[in-house]
PDB file of N, CA, C, O and CB in Angstrom:
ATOM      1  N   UNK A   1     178.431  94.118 120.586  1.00  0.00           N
ATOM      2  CA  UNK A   1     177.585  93.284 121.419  1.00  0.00           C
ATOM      3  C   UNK A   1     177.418  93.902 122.812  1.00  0.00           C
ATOM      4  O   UNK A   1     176.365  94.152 123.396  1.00  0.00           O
ATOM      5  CB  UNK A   1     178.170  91.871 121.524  1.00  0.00           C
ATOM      6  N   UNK A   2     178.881  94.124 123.285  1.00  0.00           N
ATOM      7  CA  UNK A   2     178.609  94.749 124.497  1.00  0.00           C
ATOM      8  C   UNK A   2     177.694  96.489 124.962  1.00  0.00           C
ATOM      9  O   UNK A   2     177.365  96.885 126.081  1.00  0.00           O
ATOM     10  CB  UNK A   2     180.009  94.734 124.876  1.00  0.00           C
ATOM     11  N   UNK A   3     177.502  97.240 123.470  1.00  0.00           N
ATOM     12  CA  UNK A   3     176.895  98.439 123.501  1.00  0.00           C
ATOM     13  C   UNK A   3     175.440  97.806 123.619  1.00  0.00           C
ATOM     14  O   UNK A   3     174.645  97.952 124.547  1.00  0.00           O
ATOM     15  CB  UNK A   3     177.242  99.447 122.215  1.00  0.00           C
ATOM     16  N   UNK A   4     175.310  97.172 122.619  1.00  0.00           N
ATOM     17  CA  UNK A   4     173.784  96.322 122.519  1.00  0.00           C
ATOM     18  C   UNK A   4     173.084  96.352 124.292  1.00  0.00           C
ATOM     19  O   UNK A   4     172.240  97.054 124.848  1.00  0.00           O
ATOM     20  CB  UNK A   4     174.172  94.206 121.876  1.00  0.00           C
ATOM     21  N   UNK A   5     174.175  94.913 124.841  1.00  0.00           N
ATOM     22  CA  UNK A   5     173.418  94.949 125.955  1.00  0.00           C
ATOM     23  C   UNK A   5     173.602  96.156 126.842  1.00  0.00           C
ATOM     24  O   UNK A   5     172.737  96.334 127.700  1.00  0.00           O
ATOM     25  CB  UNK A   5     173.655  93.807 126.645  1.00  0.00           C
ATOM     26  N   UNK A   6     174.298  96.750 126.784  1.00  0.00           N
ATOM     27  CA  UNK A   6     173.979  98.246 127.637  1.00  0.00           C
ATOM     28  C   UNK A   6     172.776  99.251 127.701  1.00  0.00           C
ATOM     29  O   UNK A   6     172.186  99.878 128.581  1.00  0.00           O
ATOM     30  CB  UNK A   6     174.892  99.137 127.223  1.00  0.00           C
ATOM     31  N   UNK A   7     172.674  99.050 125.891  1.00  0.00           N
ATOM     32  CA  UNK A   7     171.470 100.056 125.837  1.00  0.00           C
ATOM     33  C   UNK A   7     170.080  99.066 126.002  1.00  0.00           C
ATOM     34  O   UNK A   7     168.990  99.636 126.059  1.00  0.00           O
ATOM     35  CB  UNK A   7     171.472 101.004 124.208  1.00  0.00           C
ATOM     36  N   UNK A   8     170.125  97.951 126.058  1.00  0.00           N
ATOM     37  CA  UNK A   8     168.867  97.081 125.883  1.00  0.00           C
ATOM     38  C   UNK A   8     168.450  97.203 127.363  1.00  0.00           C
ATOM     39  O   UNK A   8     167.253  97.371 127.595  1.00  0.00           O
ATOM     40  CB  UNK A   8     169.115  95.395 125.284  1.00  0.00           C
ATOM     41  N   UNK A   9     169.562  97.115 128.665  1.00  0.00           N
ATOM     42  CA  UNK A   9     169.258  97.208 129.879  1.00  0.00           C
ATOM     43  C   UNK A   9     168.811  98.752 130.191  1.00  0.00           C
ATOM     44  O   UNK A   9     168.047  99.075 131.102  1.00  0.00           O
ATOM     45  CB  UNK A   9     170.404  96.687 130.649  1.00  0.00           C
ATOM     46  N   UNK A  10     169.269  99.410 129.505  1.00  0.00           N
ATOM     47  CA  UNK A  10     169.045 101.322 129.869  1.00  0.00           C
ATOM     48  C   UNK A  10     167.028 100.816 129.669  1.00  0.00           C
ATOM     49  O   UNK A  10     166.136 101.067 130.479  1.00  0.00           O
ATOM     50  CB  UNK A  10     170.124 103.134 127.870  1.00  0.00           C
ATOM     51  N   UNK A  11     166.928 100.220 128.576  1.00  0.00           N
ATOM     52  CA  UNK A  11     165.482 100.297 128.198  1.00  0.00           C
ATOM     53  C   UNK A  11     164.939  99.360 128.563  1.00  0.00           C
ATOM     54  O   UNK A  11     163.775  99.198 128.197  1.00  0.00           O
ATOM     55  CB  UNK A  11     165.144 100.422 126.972  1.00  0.00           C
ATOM     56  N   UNK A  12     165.512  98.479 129.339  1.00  0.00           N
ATOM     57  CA  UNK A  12     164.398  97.988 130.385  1.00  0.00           C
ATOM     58  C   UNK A  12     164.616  98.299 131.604  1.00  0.00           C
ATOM     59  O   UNK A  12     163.813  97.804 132.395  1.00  0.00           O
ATOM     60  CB  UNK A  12     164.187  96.617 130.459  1.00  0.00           C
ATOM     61  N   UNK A  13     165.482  98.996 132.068  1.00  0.00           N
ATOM     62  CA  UNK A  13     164.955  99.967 133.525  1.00  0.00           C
ATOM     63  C   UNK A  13     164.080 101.025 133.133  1.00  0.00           C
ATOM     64  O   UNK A  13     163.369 101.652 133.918  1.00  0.00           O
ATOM     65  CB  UNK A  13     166.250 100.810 134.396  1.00  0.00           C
ATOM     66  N   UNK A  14     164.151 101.222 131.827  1.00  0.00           N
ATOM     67  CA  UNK A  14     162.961 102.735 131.801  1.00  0.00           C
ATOM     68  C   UNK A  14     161.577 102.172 131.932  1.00  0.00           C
ATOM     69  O   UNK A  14     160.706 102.690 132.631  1.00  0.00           O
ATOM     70  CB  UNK A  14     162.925 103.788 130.106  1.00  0.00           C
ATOM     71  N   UNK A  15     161.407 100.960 131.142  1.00  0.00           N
ATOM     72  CA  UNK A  15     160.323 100.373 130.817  1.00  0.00           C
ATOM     73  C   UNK A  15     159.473  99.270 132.677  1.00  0.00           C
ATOM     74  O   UNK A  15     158.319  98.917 132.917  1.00  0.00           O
ATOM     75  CB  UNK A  15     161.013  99.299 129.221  1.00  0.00           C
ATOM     76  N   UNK A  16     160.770  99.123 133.497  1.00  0.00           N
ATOM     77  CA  UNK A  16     160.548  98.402 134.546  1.00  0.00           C
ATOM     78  C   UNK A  16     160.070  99.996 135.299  1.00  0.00           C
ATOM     79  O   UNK A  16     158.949  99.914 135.801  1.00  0.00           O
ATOM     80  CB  UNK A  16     161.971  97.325 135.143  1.00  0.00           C
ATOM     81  N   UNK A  17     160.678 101.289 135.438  1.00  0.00           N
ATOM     82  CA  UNK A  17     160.489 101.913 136.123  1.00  0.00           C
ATOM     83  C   UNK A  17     159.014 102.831 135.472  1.00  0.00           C
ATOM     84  O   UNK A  17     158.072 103.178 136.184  1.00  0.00           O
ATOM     85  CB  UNK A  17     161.782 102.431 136.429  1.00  0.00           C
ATOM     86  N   UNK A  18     159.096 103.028 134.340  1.00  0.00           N
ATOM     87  CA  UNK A  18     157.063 102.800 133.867  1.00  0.00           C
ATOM     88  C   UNK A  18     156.426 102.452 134.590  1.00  0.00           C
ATOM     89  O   UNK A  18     155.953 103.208 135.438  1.00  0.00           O
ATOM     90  CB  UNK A  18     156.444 101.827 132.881  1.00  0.00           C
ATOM     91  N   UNK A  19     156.088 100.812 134.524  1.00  0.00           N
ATOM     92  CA  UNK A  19     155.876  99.995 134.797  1.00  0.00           C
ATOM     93  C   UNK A  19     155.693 100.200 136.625  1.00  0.00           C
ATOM     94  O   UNK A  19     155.992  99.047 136.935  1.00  0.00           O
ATOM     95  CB  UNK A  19     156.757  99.223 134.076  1.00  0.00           C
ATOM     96  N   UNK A  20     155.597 100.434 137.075  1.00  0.00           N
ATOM     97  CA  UNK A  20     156.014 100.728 138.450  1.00  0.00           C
ATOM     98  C   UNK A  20     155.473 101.871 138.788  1.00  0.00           C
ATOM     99  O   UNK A  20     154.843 101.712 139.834  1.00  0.00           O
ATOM    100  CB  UNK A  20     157.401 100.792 138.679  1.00  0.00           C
ATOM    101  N   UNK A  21     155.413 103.053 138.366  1.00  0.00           N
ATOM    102  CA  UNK A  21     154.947 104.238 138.154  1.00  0.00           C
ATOM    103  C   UNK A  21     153.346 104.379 137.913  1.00  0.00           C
ATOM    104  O   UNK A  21     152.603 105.165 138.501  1.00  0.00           O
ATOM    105  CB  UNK A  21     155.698 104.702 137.095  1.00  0.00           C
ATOM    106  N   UNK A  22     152.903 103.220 136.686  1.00  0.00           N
ATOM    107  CA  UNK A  22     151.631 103.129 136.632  1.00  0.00           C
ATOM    108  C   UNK A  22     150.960 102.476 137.317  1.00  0.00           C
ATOM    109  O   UNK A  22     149.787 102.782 137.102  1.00  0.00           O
ATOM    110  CB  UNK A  22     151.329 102.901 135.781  1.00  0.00           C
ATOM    111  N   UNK A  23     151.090 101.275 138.480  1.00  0.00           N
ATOM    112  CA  UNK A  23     150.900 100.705 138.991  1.00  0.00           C
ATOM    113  C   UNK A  23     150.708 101.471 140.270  1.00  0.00           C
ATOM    114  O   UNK A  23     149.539 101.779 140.505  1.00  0.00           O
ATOM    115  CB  UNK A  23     151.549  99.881 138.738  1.00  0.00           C
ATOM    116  N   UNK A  24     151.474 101.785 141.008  1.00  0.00           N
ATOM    117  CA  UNK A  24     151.177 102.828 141.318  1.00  0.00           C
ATOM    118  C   UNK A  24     150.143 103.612 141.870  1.00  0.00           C
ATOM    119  O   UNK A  24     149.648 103.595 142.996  1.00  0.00           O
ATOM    120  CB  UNK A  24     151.374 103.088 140.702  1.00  0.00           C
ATOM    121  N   UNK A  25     149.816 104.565 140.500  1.00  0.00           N
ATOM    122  CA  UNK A  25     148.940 105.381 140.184  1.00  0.00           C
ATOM    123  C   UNK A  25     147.896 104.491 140.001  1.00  0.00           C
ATOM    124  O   UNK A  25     146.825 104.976 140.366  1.00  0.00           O
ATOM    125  CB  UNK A  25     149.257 106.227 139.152  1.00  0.00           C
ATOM    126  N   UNK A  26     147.842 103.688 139.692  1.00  0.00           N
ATOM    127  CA  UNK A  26     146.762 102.917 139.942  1.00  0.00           C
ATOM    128  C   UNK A  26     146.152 102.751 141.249  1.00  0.00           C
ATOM    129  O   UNK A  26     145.134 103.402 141.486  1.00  0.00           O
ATOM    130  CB  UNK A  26     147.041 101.836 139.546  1.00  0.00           C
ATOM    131  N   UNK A  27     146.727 101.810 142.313  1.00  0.00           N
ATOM    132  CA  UNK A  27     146.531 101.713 143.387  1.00  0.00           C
ATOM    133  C   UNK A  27     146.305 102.815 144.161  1.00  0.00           C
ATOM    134  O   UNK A  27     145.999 102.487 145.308  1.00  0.00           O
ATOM    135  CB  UNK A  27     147.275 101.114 143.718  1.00  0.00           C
ATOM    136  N   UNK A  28     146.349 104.440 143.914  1.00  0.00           N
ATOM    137  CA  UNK A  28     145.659 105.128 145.075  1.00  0.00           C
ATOM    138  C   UNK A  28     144.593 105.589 144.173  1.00  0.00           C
ATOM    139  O   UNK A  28     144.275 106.749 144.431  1.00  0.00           O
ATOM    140  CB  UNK A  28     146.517 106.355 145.979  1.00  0.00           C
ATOM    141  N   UNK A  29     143.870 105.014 143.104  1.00  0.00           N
ATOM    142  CA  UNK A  29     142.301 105.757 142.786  1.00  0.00           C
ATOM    143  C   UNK A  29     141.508 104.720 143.690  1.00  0.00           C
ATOM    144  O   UNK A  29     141.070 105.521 144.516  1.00  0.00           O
ATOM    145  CB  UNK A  29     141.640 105.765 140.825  1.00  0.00           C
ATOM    146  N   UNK A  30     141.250 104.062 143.907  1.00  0.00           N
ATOM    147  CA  UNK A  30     140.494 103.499 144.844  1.00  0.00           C
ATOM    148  C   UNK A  30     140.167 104.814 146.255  1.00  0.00           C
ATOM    149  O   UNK A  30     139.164 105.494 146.470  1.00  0.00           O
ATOM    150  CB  UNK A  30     141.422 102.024 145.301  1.00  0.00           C
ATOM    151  N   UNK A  31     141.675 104.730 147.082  1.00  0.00           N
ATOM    152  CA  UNK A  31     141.866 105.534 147.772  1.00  0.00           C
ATOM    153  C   UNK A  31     141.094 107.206 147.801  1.00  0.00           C
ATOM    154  O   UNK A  31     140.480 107.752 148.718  1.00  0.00           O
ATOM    155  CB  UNK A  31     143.049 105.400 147.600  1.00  0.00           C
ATOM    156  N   UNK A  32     141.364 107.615 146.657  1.00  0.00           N
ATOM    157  CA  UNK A  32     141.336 108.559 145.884  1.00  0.00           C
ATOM    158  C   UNK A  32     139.523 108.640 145.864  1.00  0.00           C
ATOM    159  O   UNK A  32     138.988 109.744 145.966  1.00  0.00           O
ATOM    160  CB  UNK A  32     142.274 108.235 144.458  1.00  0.00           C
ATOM    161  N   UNK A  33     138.822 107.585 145.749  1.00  0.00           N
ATOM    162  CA  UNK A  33     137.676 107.552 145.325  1.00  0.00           C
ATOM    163  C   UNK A  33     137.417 107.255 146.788  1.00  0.00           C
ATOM    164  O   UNK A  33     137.380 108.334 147.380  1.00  0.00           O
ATOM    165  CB  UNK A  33     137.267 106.654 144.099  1.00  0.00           C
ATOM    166  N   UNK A  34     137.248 106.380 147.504  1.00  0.00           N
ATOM    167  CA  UNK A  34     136.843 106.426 149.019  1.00  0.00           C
ATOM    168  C   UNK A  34     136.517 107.628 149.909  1.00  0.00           C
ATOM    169  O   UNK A  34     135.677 107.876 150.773  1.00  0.00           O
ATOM    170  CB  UNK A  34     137.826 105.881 149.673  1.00  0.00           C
ATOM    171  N   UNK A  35     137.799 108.433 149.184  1.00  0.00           N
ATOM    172  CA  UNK A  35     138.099 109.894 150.368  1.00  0.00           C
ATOM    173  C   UNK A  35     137.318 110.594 149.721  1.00  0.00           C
ATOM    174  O   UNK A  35     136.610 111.219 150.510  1.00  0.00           O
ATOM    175  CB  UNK A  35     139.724 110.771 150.604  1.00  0.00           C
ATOM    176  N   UNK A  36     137.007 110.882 148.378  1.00  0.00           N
ATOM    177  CA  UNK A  36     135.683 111.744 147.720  1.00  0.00           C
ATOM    178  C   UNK A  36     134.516 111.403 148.418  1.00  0.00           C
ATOM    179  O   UNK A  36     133.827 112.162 149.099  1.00  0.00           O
ATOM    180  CB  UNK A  36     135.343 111.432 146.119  1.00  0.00           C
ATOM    181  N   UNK A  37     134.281 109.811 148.131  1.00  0.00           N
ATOM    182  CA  UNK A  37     132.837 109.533 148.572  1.00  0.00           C
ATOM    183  C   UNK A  37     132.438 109.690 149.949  1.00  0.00           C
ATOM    184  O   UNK A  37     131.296 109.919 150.348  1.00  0.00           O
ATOM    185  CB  UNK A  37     132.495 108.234 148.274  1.00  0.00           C
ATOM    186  N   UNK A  38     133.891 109.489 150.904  1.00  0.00           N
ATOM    187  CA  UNK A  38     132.907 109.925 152.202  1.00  0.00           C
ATOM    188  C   UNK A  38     133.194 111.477 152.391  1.00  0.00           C
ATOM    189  O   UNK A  38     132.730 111.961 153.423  1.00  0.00           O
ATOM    190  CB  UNK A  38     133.318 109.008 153.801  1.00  0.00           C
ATOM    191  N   UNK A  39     134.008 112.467 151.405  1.00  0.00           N
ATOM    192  CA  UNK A  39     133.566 113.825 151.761  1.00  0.00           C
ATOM    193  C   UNK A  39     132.383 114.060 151.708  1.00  0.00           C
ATOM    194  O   UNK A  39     131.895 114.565 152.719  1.00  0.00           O
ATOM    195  CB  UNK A  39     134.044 114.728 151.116  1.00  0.00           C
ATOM    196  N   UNK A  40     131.564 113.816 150.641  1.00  0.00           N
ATOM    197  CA  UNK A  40     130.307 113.559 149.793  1.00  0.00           C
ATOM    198  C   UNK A  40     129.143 113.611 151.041  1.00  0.00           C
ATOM    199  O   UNK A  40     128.303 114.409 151.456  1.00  0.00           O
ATOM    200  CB  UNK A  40     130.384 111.896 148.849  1.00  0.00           C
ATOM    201  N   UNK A  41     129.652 112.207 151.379  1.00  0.00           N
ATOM    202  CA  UNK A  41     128.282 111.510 152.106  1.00  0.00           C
ATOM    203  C   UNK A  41     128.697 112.413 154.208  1.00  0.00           C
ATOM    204  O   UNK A  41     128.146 111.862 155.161  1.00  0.00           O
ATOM    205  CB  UNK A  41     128.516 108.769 151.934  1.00  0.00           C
ATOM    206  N   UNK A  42     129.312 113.242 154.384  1.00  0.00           N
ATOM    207  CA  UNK A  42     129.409 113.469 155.775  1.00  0.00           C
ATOM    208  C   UNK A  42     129.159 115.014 155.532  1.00  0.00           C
ATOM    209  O   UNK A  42     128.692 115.791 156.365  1.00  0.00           O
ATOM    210  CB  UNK A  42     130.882 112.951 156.577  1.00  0.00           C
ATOM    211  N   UNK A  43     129.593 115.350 154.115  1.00  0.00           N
ATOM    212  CA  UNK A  43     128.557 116.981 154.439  1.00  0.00           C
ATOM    213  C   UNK A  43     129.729 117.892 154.509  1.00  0.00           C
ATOM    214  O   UNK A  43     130.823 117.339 154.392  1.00  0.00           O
ATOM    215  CB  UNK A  43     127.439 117.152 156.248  1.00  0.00           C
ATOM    216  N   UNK A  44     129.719 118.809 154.629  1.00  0.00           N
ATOM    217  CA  UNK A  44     130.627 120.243 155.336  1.00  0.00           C
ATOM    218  C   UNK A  44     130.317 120.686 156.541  1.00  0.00           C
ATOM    219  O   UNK A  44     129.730 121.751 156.732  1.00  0.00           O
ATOM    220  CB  UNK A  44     130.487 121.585 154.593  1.00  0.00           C
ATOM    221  N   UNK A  45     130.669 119.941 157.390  1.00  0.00           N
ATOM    222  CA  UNK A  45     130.192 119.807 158.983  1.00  0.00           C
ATOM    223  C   UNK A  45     131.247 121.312 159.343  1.00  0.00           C
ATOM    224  O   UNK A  45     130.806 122.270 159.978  1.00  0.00           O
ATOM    225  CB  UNK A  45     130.776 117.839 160.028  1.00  0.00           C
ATOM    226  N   UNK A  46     132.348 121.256 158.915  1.00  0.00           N
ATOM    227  CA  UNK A  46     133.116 122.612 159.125  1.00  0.00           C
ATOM    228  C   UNK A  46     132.580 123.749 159.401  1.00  0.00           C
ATOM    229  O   UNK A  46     132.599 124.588 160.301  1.00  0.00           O
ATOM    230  CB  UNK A  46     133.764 122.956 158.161  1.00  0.00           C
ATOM    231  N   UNK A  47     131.887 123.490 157.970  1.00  0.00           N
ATOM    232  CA  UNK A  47     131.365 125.073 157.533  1.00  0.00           C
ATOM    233  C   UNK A  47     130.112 125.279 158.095  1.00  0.00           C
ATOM    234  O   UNK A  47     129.549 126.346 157.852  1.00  0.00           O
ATOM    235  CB  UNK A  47     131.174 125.371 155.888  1.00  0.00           C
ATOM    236  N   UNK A  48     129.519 124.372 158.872  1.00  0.00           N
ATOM    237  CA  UNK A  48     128.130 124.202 159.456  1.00  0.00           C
ATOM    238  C   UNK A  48     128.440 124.726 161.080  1.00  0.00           C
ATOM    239  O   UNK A  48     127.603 125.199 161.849  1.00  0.00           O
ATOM    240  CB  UNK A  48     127.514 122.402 159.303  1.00  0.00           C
ATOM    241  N   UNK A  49     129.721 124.521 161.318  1.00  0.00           N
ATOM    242  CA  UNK A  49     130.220 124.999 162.640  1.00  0.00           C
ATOM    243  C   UNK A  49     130.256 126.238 163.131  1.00  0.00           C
ATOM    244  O   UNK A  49     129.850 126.983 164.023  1.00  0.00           O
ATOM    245  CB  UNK A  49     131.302 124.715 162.775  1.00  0.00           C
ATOM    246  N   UNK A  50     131.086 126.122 161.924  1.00  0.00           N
ATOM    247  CA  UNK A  50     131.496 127.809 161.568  1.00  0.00           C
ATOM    248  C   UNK A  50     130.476 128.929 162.148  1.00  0.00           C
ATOM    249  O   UNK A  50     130.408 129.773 163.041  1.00  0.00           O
ATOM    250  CB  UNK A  50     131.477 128.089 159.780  1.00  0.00           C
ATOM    251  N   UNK A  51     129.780 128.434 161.144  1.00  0.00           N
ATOM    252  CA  UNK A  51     128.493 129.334 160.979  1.00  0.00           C
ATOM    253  C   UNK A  51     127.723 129.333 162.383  1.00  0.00           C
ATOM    254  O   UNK A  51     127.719 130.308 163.134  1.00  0.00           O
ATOM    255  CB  UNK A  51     127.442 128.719 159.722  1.00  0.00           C
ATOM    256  N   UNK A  52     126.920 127.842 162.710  1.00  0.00           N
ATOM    257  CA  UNK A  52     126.589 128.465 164.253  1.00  0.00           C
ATOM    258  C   UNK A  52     127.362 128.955 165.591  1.00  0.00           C
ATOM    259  O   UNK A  52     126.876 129.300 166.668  1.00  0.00           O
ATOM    260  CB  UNK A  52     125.938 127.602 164.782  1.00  0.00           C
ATOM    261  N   UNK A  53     129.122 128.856 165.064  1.00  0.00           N
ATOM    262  CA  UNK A  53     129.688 129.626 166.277  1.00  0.00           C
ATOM    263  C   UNK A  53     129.370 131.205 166.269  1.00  0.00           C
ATOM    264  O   UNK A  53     128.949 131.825 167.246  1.00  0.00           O
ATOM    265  CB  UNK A  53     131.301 129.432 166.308  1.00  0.00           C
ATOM    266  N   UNK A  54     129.682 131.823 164.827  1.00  0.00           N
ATOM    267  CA  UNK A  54     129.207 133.312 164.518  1.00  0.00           C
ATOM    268  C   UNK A  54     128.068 133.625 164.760  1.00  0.00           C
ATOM    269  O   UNK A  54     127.792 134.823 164.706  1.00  0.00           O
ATOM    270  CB  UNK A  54     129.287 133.716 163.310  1.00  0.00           C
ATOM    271  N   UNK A  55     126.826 132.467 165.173  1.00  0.00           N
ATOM    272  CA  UNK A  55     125.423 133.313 165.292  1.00  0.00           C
ATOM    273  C   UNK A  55     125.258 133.550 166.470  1.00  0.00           C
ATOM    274  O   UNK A  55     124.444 134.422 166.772  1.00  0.00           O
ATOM    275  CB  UNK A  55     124.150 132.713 164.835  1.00  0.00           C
ATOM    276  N   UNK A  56     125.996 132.832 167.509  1.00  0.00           N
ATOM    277  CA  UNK A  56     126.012 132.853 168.605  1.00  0.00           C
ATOM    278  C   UNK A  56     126.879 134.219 169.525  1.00  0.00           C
ATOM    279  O   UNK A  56     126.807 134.436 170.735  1.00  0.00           O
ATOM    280  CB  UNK A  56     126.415 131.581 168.728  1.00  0.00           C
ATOM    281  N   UNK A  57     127.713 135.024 168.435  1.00  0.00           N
ATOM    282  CA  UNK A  57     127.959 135.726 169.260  1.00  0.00           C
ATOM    283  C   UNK A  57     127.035 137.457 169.045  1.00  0.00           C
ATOM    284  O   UNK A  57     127.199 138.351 169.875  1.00  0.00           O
ATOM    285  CB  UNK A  57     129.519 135.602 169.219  1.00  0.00           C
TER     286      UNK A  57
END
């Protein structure tokens, strides 16, 4: 009885720490998707810099 509940708790910390893990990973695609869309929508202002600092010299 007492092995029972040992291993039943081993497999629900694996299953709680899953659980936790996917959740998670869940919560930064939003994030994940925000920071794409405004790379997207503001351009490569960098590389636009770049470039007219070099024409200038």
């Amino acid at each position: 009885m007492a092995t029972t509940c040992l291993l039943l708790a081993g497999c629900l910390g694996t299953v709680v720490g899953s659980a936790v893990d996917v959740t998670l990973e869940v919560a930064k695609v939003p994030f994940k998707v925000a920071g794409a869309a405004i790379d997207v929508a503001s351009g490569d202002d960098d590389d636009d810099k770049a470039n007219n600092e070099d024409k200038d010299d």
